[in-house]
C-alpha positions in Angstrom: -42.1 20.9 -3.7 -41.7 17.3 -2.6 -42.6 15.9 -6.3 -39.7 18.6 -7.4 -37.1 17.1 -5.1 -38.6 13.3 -5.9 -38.0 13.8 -9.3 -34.3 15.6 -9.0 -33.3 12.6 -7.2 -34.4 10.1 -10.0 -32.7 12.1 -12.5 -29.9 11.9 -10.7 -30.0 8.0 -10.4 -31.1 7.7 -13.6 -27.4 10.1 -15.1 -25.8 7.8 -13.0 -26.8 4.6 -14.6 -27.1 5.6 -17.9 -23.4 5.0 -19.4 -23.9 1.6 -18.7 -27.5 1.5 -19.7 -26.2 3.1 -23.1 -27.6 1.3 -26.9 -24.5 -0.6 -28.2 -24.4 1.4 -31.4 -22.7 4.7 -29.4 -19.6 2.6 -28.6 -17.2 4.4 -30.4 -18.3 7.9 -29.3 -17.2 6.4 -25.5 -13.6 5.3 -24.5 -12.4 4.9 -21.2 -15.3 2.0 -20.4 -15.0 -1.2 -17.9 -16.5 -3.3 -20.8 -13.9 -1.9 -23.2 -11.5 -4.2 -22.9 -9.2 -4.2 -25.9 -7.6 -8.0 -27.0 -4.4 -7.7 -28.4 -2.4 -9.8 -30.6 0.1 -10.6 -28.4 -2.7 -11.9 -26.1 -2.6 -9.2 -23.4 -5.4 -6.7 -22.8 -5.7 -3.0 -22.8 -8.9 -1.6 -21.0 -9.0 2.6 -19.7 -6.3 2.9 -21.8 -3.8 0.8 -20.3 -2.1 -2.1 -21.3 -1.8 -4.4 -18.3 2.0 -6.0 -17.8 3.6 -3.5 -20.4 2.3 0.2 -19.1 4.6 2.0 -16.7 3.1 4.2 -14.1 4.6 7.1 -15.8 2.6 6.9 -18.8 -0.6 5.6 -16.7 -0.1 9.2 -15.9 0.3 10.5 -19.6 -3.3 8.6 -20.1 -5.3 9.5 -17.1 -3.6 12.8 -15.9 -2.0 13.6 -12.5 -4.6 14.1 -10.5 -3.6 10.6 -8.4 -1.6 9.5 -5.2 1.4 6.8 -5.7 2.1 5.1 -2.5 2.9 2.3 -0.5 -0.1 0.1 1.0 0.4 -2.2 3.6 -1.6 -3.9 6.7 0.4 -4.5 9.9 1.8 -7.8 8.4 2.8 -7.3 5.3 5.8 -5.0 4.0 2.8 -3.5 1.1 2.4 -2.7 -2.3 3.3 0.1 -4.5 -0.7 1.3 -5.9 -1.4 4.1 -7.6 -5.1 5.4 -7.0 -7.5 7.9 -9.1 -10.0 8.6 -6.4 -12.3 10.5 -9.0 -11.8 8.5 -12.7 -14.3 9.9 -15.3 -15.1 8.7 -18.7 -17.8 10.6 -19.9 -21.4 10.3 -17.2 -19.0 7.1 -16.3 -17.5 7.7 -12.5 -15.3 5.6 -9.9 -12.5 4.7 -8.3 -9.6 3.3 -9.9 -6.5 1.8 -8.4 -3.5 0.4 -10.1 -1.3 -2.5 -9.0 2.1 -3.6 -9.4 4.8 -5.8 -8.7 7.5 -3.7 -7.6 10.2 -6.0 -5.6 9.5 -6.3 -1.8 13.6 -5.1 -1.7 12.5 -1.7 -3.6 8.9 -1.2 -1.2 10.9 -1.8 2.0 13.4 1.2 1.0 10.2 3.3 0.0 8.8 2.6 3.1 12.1 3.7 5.1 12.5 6.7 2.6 8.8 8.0 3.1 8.0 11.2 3.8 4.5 10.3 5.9 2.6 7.5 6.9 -1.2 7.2 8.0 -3.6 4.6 8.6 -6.3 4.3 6.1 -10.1 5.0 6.6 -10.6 1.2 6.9 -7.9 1.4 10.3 -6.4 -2.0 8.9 -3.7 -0.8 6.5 -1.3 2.1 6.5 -0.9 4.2 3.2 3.3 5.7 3.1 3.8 8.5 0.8 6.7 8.1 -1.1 9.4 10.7 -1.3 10.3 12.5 -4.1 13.4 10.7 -5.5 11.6 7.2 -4.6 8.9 8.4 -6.4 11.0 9.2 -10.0 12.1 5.0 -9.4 8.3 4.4 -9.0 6.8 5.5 -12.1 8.8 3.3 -14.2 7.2 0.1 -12.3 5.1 -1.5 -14.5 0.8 -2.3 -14.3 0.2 -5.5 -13.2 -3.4 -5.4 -12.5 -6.5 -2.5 -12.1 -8.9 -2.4 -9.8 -12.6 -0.5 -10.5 -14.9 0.6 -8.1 -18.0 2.3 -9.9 -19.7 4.7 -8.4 -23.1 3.5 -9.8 -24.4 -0.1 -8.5 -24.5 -2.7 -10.6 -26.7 -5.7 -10.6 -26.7 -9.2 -12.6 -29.0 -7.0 -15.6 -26.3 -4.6 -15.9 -23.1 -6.9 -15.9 -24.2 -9.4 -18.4 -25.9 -6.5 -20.7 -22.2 -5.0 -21.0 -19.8 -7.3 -20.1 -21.9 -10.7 -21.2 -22.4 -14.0 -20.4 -19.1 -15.1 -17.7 -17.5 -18.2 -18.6 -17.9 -19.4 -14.8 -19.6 -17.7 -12.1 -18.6 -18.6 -8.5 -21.0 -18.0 -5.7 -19.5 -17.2 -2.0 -21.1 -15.8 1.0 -22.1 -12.5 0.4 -20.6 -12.1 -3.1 -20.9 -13.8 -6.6 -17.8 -13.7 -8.8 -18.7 -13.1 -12.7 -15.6 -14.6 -14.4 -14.4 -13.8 -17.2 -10.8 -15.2 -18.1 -10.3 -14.6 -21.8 -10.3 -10.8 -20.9 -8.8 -11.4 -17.6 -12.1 -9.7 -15.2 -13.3 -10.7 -12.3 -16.5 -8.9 -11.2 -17.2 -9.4 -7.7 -20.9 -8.2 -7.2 -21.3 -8.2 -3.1 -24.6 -8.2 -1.5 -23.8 -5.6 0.7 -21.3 -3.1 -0.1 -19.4 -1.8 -3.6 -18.9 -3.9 -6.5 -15.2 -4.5 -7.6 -14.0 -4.9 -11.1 -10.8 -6.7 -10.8 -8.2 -6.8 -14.4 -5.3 -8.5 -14.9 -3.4 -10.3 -18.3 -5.4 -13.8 -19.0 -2.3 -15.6 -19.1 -2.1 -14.5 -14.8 -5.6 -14.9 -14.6 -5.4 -17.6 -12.4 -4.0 -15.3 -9.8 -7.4 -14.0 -9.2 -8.9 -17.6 -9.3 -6.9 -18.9 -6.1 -8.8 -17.0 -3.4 -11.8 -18.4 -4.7 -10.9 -21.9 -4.6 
């Protein structure tokens, strides 16, 4: 019985890993994918289907479905951001969590943060998450992608990044974390040593944005 359950498990690992583990030649049958980041002419990118600094959250919604929460997320200190987070994104075996940025005015956050409807701590304890209310939320959607965030479910290591997304032009190596940089496509990969890895997207030409932490 214990091979049984032994071998359930490695299947399951194995289902998990797989979409990135995937020959090159099936590309087309898959869209949807981190490493499917789309150049286009006008220099800006397009990767799950969204074009970063021209989609509006209301047709994020027409690509990805509704199945998503749009709120206001802000530590103690800060007056927030406006995010709007698929805690269960699925392309194909592909799973994670995806979270979408903007850069709604801190005038327009501060009135959806008196306007909201509810307001809880998040499961971290050092930010709150405010819901928007219903009319805020019809101003909301036509804010416009600024960056995406990706958590996979499945761990990645050095193999699997440079197999999909290849060689960075600069890697940057911090406590805990090494930063796989990739500014023509406008990713940062932050593989940590001890917790999730983060796939971080935004337009090349505000690439730099993600640079100045690191510096």
């Amino acid at each position: 019985m214990r091979i049984f359950i032994v071998l359930f498990i490695v299947l399951l690992v194995v289902l998990a890993v797989y979409p990135f583990l995937k020959p090159s030649e099936n590309k087309e049958t898959l869209t949807g994918m981190p490493w499917q980041i789309e150049i286009l002419p006008d220099g800006s990118t397009r990767v799950f289907g969204i074009k970063i600094g021209t989609s509006q959250l209301y047709g994020v919604i027409a690509v990805l479905g509704s199945n998503m929460e749009l709120a206001i997320v802000a530590s103690n200190d800060e007056a927030g951001n406006l995010e709007m987070y698929y805690g269960d994104y699925q392309a194909g075996l592909l799973s994670g969590k995806l979270v979408l940025q903007t850069d709604a005015s801190q005038l327009d956050i501060q009135r959806w943060r008196d306007n909201a409807v509810k307001s809880e701590f998040m499961a971290s304890g050092k930010a709150k998450k405010y819901t928007l209310s219903n009319d805020d939320v019809t101003q909301a959607l036509k804010e416009t992608v600024t960056g995406i965030s990706f958590i996979p479910a499945v761990n990645l290591d050095e193999e699997v990044i440079l197999a999909r997304f290849d060689e960075p032009e600069k890697r940057i190596q911090l406590t805990g974390v090494t930063h796989f940089l990739y500014p023509a496509k406008g990713l940062d990969i932050a593989l940590y040593d001890d917790s999730k890895e983060v796939l971080q997207y935004v337009a090349p030409e505000a690439f730099q944005q993600l640079m100045e932490p690191l510096q």
